[in-house]
N, C-alpha and C positions, 0 to 999 in steps of 0.2 A: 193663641196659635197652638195648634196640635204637633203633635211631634209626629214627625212620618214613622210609620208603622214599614220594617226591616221585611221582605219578606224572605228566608232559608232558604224556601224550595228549590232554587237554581244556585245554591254556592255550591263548592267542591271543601268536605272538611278537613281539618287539621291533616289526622292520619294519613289521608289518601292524596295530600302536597308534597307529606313527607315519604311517602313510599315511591311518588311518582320522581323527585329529587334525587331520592338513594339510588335508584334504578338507572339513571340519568348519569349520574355520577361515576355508577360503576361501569356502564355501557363507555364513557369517556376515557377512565382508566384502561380497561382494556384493549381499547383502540390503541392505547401509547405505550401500553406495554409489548403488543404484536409489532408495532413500527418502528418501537426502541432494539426488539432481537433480532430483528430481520437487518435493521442496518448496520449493527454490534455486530453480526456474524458475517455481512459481506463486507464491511473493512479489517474484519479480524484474518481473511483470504488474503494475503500477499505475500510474496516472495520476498527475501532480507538476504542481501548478499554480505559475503564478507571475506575477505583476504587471508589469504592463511600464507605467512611467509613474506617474502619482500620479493618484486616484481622484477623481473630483469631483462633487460633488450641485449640480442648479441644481432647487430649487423643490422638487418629489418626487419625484426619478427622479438614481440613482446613474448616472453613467457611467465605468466601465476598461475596460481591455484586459487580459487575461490570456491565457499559454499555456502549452501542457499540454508542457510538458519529460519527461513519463513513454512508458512502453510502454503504456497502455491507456489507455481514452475515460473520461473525466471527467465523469459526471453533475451536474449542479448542482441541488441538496435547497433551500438557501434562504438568504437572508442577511438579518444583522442588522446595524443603522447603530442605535444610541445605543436599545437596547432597545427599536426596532421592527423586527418582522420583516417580510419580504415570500416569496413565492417566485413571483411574474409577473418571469421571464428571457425577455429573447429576444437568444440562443440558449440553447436550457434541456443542451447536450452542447457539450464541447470536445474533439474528434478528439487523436489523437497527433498532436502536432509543430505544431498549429494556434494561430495567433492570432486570438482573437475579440474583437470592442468588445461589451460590453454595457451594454442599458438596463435598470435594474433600478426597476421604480412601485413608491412607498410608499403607505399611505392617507395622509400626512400631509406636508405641506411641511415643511422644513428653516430655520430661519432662516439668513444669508449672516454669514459671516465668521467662524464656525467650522470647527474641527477636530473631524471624527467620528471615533468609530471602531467597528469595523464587523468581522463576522465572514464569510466562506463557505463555508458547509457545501455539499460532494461527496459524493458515495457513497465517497469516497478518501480521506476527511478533512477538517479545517477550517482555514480561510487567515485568518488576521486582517492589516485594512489600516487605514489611517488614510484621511479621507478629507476635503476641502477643501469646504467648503459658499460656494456662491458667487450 
């Protein structure tokens, strides 16, 4: 029996598997390092609120202060104090880096000398506070 006779002329050599590989490889990499910054940098955009002070109800109307410690603007959706909602804000946006006082009207007075507690819903998420009925 003869041994079959290899013919080269239609392989692809060593170097040029390995060149085509490296190329491949790096084309891969950079695809995931453009989709890794691009999504890095749009969840690194959000607004962070935070309470400065203790919240206090006089009669039907909350008053805090909050500010927005985030990279983007904080819509405020609506908030609830002891299973009433309201969403009449003024200011209804808190800017980057801004402190705002808000008044926030219930339809309902509060009795005094309790402790509420009370949620904020943002287009960013939601803050729960406690709050001092006076």
């Amino acid at each position: 029996m003869r041994g079959k006779r290899i013919d080269k002329k239609g392989e692809i050599s060593t170097p040029i598997i390995t060149i085509l590989v490296t190329v491949a490889a790096l084309a891969v990499t950079g695809m995931a390092i453009t989709w890794m910054a691009s999504t890095g940098s749009a969840a690194s955009m959000q607004g962070a609120l935070i309470i400065i002070g203790t919240p206090v109800v006089q009669n039907d109307t909350l008053y805090m202060t909050v500010k927005n410690i985030g990279t983007a603007d904080a819509s405020l959706v609506s908030c609830n104090l002891n299973s009433t909602t309201s969403s009449n804000f003024t200011p209804s946006t808190v800017r980057v880096g801004e402190s705002v006082s808000l008044q926030v009207k219930f339809s309902q007075p509060f009795s005094p000398g309790h402790t509420l507690r009370g949620t904020l819903s943002t287009n960013q998420g939601t803050l729960q506070f406690s709050a001092l009925s006076q």
